[in-house]
N, C-alpha and C positions, 0 to 999 in steps of 0.2 A: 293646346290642352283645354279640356273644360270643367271648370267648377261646379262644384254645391254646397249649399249651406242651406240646411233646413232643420226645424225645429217640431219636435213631437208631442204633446203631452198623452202621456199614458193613464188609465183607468186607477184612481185612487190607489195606491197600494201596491201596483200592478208591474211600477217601473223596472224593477230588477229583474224579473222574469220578461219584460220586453227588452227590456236591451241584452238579455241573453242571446235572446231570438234573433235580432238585428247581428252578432257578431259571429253566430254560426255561417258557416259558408264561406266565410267571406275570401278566403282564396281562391274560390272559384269562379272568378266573376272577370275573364277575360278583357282588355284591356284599362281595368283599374289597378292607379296608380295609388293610391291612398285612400281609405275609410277609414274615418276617424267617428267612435260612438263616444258621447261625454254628457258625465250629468251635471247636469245644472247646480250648483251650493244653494239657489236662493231659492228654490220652485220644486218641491218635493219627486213631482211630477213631470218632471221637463227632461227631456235628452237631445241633446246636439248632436247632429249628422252633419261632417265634415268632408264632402267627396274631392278626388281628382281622381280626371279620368281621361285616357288619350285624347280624344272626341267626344260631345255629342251624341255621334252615333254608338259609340260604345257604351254610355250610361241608357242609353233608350234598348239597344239590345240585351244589356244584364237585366232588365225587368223579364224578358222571357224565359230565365235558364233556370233549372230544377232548383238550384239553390235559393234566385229570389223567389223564385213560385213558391218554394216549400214556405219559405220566412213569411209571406205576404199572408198566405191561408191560417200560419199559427196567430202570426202575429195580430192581424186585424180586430179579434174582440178583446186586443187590451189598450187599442191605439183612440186615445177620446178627440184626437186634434190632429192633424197636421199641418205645416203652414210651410212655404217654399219661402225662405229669405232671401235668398239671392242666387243667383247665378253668376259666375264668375270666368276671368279667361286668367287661371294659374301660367306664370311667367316662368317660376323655377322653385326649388327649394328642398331644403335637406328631407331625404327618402323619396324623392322621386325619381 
C-alpha cells in the first residue's frame, strides 16, 4: 500500500468551500483505499489530506480522472499553499 499525508492552506476565508471541493468525487478514484479531508482546530486555514492507496501508481493515475481534473480546476484559486508531509507504506487498518 501507499501513503499520504499532506497539508493545504486555503485562501482566508475560503476553507469550507475548499474542502467541499476536495470530497466531491471521491468515490471515484479507482484503487483508493481511504481519503480522509480534516480541518485543522488550531489554523483557521489548514486542511489535512489523509490518503491510502493500493500503489503508487494508483495515486499518480487518480490525478488524471475527471473527477480529480474537475476538483484541481475548481479548486486551485482557493488553495494559498500546499505542502506534501509525508509519504508512507500503510501496513493495515480499520476500513481498508
Amino acid at each position: 500500500m501507499y501513503g499520504l499525508t499532506g497539508k493545504m492552506k486555503a485562501v482566508p476565508g475560503k476553507r469550507g468551500e475548499l474542502s467541499t471541493i476536495l470530497l466531491e468525487g471521491l468515490r471515484e478514484m479507482p484503487g483508493n483505499l481511504s481519503y480522509v479531508v480534516a480541518l485543522d482546530p488550531n489554523e483557521p486555514d489548514t486542511i489535512w489530506i489523509t490518503e491510502v492507496w493500493t500503489d503508487a501508481a494508483a495515486h499518480k493515475a487518480s490525478l488524471s480522472t475527471p473527477s480529480v481534473q474537475k476538483a484541481i480546476t475548481k479548486g486551485r484559486p482557493l488553495i494559498a499553499g500546499m505542502e506534501r508531509v509525508a509519504e508512507t507504506e500503510p501496513l493495515d487498518g480499520h476500513g481498508l
